[in-house]
N, C-alpha and C positions, 0 to 999 in steps of 0.2 A: 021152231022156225026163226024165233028170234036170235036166237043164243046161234044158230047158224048163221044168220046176217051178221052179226056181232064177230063171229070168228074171221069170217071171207073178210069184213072190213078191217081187219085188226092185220088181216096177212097183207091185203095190199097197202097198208099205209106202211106195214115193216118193208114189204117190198121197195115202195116206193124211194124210203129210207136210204135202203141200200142202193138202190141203182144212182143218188145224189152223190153218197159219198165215194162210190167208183168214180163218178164223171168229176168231181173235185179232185180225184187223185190222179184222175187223167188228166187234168188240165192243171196242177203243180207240177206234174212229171213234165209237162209240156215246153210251159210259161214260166218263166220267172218274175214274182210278184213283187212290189214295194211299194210300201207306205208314205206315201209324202205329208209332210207335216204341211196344215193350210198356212197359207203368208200370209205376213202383217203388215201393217200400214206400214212402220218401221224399215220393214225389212226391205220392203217397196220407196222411201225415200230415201232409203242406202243408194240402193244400185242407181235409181234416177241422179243421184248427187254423183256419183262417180261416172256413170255413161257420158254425162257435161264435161267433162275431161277429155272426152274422146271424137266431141263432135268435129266431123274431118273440115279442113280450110282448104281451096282452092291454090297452087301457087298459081302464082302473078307471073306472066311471062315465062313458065319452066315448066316442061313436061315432068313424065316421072317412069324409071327404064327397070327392071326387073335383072335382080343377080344371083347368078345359084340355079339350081336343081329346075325343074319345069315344075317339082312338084316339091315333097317337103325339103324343108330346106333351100328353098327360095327364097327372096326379100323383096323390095318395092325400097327406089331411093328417088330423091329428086335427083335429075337429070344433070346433076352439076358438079361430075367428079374431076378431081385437080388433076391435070397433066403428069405432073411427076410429085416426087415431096407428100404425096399422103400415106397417112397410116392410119391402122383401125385396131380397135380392142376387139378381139372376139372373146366373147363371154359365154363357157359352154358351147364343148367339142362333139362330144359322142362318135359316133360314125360319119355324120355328114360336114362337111366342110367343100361343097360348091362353093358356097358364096364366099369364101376366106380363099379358095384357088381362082376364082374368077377377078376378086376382086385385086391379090397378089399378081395376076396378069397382066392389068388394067397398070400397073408403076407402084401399088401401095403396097407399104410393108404392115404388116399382119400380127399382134401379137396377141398368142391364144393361151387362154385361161382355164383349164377343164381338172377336177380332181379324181373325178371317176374313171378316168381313160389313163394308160400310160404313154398313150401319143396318140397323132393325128392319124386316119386312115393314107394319106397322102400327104407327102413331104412336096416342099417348095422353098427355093434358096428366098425367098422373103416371107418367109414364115416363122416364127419364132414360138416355141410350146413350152408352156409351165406346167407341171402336173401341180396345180395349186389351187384351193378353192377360192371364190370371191367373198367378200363377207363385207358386213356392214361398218364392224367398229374392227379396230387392229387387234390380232390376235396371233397367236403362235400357230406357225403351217400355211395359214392364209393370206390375203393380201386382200385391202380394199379400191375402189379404182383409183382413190390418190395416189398409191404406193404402187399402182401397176402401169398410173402416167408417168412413175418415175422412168419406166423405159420407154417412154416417148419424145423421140426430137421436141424441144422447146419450139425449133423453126419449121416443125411441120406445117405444112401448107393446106391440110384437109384433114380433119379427126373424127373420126366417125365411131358409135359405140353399135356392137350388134349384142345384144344379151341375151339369151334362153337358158336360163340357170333354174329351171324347174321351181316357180314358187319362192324363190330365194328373192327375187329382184323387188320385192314390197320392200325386205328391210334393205335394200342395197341403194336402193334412189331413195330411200329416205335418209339415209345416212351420209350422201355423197355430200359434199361442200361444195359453196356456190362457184369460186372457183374453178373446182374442178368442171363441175359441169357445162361452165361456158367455156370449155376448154371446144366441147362438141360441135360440129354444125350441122350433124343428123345424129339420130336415135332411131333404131329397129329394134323394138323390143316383143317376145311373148311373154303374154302376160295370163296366169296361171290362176286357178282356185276359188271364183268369183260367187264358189258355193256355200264358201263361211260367211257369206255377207251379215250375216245372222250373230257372229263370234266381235264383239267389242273389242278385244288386242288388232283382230284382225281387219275389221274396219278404221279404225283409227289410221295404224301403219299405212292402208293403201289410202285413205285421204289425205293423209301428209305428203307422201310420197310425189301425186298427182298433181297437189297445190303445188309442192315444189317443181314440178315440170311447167306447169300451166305458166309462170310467172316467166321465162326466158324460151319454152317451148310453142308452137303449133302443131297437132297433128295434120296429116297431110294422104293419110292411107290407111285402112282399115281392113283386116281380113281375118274371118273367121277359119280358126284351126279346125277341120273336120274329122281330124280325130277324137275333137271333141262333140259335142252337142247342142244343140238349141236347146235351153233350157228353160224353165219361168222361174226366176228370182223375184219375189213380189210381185205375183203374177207379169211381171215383165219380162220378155224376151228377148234374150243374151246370151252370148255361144260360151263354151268352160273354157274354152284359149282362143286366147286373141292376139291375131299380131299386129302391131302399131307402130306408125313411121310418124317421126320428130321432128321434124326442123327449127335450128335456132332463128327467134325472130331478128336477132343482127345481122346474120347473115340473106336470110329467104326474107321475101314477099309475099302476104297470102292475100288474100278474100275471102269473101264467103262464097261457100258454093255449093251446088246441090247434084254433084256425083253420085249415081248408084255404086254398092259395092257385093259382092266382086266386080271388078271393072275386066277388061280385055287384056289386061297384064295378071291378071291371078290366075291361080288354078290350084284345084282341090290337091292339100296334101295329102291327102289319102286319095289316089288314084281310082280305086274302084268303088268310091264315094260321091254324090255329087256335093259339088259345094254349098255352102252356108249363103243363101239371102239376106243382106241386113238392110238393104234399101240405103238412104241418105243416114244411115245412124244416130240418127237425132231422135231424141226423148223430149217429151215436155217437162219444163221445169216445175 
């Protein structure tokens, strides 16, 4: 009787066994699984030191008007484009160039940067295309934005930068010269890969980068790419693309303010997505 209780118990634990390791290979066939590594302190005053960068400012007396696409490929600008006499770098072509033909509409001439494409989707008599990459220091085949303001009227009346150069743009605004930069009196940038917070080359570069913004810039607009994700970097929550509007303080007014974001001019780039909530985008220091 024993050695019979012994065997019945010996088949249902093997059974039981077995029925675990189906339902685990039902649910890897299912699910796809990943490991996240726990955050450190460290990693968590990274991204609080860089979110401080982004925290949005109110303008003073200026709305802010949306150009481009309803969805990706749209921008947010403050409301203060020049009559006639402006132009804009577009940085990074791909397929979409709404906002490079709306804004080409509006009187501004246009000059696009993109190495991956051999032209634009859509041509415009005030558009001008380099099949040339951007890059930080000068180098052979490329161009940095010094060397790409060399095609821009000195008597431009409005310069405006739009960048989406995948990840590129850390060493590219850390590399610009002040010069150049006060050349701008808005900045539209995505900004890429917030996931190496963790990678010392690469924290360094986007801190430099940022300080060099913070010193002649405001942010002024904030919206999360929802082709990317809400993620926790240091336990903190931060979307993988962001896109972020500039204004120089010589030219713009700001304050402080406490805007939600998305506001009623954004809309998810990813249409069958909903958008990213970031609230007032402020972090504690």
């Amino acid at each position: 009787m024993q050695r019979q209780l012994e065997l019945v118990h010996q088949h249902f634990v093997t059974e039981m066994h077995r029925q675990f390791v189906l339902l685990d290979q039902r649910l890897e066939d299912r699910f796809t699984f990943s490991s996240q590594t726990p955050p450190t302190a460290d990693e968590q005053a990274r991204i609080l030191e860089l979110a401080a960068h982004f925290a949005p400012k109110r303008l003073r007396g200026l709305g802010k008007v949306r150009i481009g696409a309803d969805h990706d490929g749209g921008y947010i600008l403050a409301d203060r484009l020049a009559d006639s006499g402006g132009e804009a770098l577009s940085l990074g072509v791909a397929d979409e160039v709404s906002w490079d033909v709306e804004m080409a509409e509006a009187g501004y001439l246009i000059h696009q940067y993109d190495h991956t494409v051999d032209g634009p989707p859509s041509e415009h008599v005030s558009i001008r295309f380099a099949k040339t990459k951007i890059v930080a220091v000068p180098e052979s085949g490329g161009a940095t934005i010094a060397e790409a303001l060399a095609a821009v009227s000195v008597d431009a009346t409005d310069l405006i930068l739009k960048m989406d150069i995948e990840g590129d743009e850390w060493q590219v605004l850390e590399g610009i010269d002040d010069v150049s930069l006060s050349r701008f009196s808005q900045i539209v940038c995505e900004f890429h890969e917030f996931r190496q917070i963790g990678d010392d080359a690469w924290f360094q570069t986007a801190r430099a980068a940022l300080e060099k913004l913070s010193r002649s810039f405001d942010v002024v607009h904030v919206h999360a790419n929802n082709y990317g994700a809400l993620t926790a970097l240091g336990n903190v929550p931060f979307p993988d693309l962001l896109e972020v509007t500039f204004v120089n303080r010589d030219r713009f007014e700001t304050e402080e303010g406490t805007e939600y974001f998305p506001t009623s001019l954004d809309r998810p780039n990813r249409g069958d997505r909903p958008d990213i909530f970031l609230g007032t985008f402020r972090f504690p220091s």
